[in-house]
KOLFIVEX-525437 format. One record per residue (C-alpha): residue in one letter; residue number from 1; y negated, z negated, x. Coordinates in Angstrom, 2 decimals, decimal comma. Layout:
+------+-----+---------+---------+---------+
| code | pos |      c2 |      c3 |      c1 |
+------+-----+---------+---------+---------+
|    A | NUM |       Y |       Z |       X |
...
+------+-----+---------+---------+---------+
//
This chain:
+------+-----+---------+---------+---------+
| code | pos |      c2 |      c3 |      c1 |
+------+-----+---------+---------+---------+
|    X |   1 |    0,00 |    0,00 |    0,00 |
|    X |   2 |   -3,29 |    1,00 |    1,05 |
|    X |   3 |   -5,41 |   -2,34 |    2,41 |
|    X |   4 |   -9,02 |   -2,17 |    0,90 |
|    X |   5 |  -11,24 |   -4,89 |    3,31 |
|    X |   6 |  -13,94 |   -6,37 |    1,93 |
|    X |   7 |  -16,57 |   -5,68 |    3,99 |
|    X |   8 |  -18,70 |   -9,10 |    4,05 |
|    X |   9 |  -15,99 |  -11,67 |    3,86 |
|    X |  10 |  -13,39 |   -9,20 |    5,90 |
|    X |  11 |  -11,08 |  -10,32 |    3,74 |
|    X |  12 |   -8,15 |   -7,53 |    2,56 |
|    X |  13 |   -7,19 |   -6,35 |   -0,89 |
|    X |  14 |   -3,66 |   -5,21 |   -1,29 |
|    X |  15 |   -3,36 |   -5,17 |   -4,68 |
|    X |  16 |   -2,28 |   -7,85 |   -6,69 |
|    X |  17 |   -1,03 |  -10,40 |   -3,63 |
|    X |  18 |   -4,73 |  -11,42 |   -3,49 |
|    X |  19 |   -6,40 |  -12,05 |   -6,51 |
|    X |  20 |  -10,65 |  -11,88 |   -5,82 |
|    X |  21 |  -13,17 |  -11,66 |   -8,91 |
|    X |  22 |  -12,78 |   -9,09 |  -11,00 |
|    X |  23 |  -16,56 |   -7,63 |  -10,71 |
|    X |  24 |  -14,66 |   -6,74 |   -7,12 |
|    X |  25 |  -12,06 |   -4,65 |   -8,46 |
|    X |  26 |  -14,58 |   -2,82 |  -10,88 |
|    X |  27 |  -16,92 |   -2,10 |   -8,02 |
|    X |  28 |  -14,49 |   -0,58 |   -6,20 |
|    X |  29 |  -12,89 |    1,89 |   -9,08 |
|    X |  30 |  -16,53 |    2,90 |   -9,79 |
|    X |  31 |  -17,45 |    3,94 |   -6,14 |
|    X |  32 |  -14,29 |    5,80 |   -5,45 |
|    X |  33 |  -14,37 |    7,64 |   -9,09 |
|    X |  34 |  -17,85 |    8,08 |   -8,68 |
|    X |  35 |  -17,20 |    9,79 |   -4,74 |
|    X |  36 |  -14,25 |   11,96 |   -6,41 |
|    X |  37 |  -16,54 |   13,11 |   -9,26 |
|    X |  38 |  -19,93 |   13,53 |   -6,84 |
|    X |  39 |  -17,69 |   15,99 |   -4,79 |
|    X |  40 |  -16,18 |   18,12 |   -7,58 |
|    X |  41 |  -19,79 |   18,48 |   -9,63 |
|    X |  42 |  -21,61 |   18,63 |   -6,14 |
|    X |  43 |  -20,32 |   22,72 |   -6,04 |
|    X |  44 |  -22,46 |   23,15 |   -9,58 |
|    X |  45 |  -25,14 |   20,97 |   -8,42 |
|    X |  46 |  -24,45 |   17,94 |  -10,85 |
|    X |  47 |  -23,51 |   14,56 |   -9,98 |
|    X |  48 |  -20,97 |   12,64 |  -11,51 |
|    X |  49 |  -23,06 |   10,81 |  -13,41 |
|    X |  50 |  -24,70 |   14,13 |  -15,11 |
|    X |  51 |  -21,09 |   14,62 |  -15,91 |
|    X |  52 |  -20,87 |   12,00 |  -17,97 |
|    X |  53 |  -23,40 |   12,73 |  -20,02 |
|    X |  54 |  -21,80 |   16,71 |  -20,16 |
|    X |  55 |  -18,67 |   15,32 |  -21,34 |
|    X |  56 |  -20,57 |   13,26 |  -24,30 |
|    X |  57 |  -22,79 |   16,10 |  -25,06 |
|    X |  58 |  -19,76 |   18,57 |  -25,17 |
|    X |  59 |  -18,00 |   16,12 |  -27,30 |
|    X |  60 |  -21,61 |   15,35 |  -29,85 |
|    X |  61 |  -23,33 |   18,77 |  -29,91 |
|    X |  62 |  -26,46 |   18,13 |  -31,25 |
|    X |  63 |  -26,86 |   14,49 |  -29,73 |
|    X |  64 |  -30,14 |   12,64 |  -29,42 |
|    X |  65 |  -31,37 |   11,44 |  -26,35 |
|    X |  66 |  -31,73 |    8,08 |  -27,09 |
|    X |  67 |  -27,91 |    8,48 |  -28,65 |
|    X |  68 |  -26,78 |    9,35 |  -25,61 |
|    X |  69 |  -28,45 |    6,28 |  -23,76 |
|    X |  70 |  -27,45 |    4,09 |  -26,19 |
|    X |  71 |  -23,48 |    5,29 |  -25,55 |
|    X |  72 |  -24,03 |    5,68 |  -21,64 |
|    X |  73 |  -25,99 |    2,30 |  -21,73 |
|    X |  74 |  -28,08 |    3,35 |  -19,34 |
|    X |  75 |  -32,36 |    3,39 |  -19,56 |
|    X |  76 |  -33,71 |    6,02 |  -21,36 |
|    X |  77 |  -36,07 |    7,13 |  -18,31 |
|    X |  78 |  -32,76 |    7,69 |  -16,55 |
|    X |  79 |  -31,18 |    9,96 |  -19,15 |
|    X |  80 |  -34,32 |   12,18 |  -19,89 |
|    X |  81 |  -34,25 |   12,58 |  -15,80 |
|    X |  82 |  -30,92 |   13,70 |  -15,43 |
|    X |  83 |  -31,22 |   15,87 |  -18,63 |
|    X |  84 |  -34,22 |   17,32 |  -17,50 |
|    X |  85 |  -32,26 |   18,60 |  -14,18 |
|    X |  86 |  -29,58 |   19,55 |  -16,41 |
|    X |  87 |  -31,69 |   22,07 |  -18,66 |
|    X |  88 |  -33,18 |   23,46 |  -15,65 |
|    X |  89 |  -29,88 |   24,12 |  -14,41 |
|    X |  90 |  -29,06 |   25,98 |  -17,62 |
|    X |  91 |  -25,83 |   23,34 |  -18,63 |
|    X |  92 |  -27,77 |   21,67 |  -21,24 |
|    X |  93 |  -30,25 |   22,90 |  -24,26 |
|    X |  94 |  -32,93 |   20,66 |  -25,32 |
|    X |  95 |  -33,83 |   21,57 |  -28,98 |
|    X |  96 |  -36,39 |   19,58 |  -30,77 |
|    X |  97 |  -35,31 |   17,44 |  -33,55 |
|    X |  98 |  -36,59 |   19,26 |  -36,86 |
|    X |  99 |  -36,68 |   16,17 |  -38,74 |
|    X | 100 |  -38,53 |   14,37 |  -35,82 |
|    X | 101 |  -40,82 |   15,99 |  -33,88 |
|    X | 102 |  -40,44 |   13,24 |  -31,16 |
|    X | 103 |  -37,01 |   13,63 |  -30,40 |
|    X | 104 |  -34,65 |   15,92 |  -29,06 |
|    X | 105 |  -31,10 |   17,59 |  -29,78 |
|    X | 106 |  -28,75 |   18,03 |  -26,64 |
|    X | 107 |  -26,32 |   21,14 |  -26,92 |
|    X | 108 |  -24,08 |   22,12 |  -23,89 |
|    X | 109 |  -24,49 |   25,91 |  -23,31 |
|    X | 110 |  -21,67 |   28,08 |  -21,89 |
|    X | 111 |  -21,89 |   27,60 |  -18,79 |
|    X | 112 |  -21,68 |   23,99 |  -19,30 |
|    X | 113 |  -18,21 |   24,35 |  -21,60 |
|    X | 114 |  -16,67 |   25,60 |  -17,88 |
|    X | 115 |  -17,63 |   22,82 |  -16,13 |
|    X | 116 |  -16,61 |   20,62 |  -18,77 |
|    X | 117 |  -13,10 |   21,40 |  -18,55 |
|    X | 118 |  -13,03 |   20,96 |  -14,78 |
|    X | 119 |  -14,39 |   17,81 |  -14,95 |
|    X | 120 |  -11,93 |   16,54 |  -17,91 |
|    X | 121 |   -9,17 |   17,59 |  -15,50 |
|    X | 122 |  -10,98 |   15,26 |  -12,54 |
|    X | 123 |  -11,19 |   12,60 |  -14,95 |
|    X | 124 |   -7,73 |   12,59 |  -16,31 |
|    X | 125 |   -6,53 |   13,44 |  -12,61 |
|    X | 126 |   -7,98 |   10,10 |  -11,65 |
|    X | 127 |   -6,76 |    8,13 |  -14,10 |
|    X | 128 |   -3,64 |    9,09 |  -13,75 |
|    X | 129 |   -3,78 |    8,16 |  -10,29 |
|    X | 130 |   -5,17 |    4,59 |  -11,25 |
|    X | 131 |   -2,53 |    3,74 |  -13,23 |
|    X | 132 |    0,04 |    4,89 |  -11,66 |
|    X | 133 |    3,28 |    2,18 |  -11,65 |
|    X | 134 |    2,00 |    1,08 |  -15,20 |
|    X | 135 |    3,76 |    1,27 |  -18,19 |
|    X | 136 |    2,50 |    2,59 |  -21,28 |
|    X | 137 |    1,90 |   -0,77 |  -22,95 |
|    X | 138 |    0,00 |   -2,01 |  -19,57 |
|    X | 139 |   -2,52 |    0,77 |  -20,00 |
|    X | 140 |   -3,08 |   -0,19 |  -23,61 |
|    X | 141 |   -3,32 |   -3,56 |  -22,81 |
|    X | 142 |   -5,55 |   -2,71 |  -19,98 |
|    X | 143 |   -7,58 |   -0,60 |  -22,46 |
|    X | 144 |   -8,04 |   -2,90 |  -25,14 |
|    X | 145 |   -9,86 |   -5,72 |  -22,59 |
|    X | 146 |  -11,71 |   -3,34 |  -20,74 |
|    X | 147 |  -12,99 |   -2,68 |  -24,27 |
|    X | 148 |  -13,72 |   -6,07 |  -24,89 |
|    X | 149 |  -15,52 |   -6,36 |  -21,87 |
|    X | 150 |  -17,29 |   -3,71 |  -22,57 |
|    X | 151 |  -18,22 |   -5,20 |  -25,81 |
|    X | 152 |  -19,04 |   -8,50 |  -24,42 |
|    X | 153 |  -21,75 |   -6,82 |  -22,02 |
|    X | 154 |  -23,98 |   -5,08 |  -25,25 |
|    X | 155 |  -23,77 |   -8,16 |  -26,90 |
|    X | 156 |  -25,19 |   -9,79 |  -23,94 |
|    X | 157 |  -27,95 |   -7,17 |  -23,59 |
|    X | 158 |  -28,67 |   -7,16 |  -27,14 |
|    X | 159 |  -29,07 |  -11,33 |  -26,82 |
|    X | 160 |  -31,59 |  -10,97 |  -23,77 |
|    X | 161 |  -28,57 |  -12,38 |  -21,58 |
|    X | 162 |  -28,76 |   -9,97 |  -18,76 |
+------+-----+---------+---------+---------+
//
């Protein structure tokens, strides 16, 4: 098994022989996935992070904005950024919002449909290679809390928590 070291305590992570907090363990699936994606959308210009929001705008034609921060949980500066890079780059249209002057409508465009499907295959690729050596039932189960978590975190930024 591949030894992970930890580079301010220089303590090593082997999988489950050493148990450290598990903010560790999620910090170090993000940065890898995040590397793997970076590489594959760097060819298109795109970071992985714009492909996240090209998967939920593939999946929501027609998405707001402010929908899409609200489901990436990320600032809405941040999104109109990226987006903005992303229409200039011809993967996303930005249609205003006839019912709402103020806001705008995402739709992927054809070229973005392409990329899509390359970067579904990088996603599934890498979760397959996460989970590998778990059942079925351990990915549910894995699933399920990581949802909880999930849920935990918006109803701690919703309270002011965070």
């Amino acid at each position: 098994m591949k030894q992970i070291t930890n580079g301010t305590s220089g303590m090593k992570y082997c999988g489950p022989t050493v148990l450290g907090p598990i903010h560790m363990y999620f910090s170090i699936i993000y940065r890898h996935g995040r590397v793997m994606h970076d590489k594959v959308m760097r060819q298109f210009g795109l970071t992985g992070q714009q492909m996240g929001y090209l998967k939920y705008i593939n999946e929501n034609p027609g998405i707001s904005q402010e929908e899409l921060s609200r489901y990436a949980q990320i600032d809405k500066g941040a999104v109109a950024k990226a987006i903005k890079d992303m229409v200039s780059k011809e993967f996303v249209d930005r249609r205003q919002n006839p019912g709402d002057k103020r806001a705008y409508c995402l739709f992927p465009t054809e070229k973005a449909g392409r990329v899509y499907r390359l970067g579904e295959e990088t996603y599934m690729k890498f979760e397959r290679n996460i989970t590998k050596g778990m059942s079925d039932e351990e990915i549910k189960t894995l699933t399920v809390l990581l949802g909880k978590m999930t849920q935990n975190i918006a109803e701690m930024l919703e309270g002011g928590k965070i």
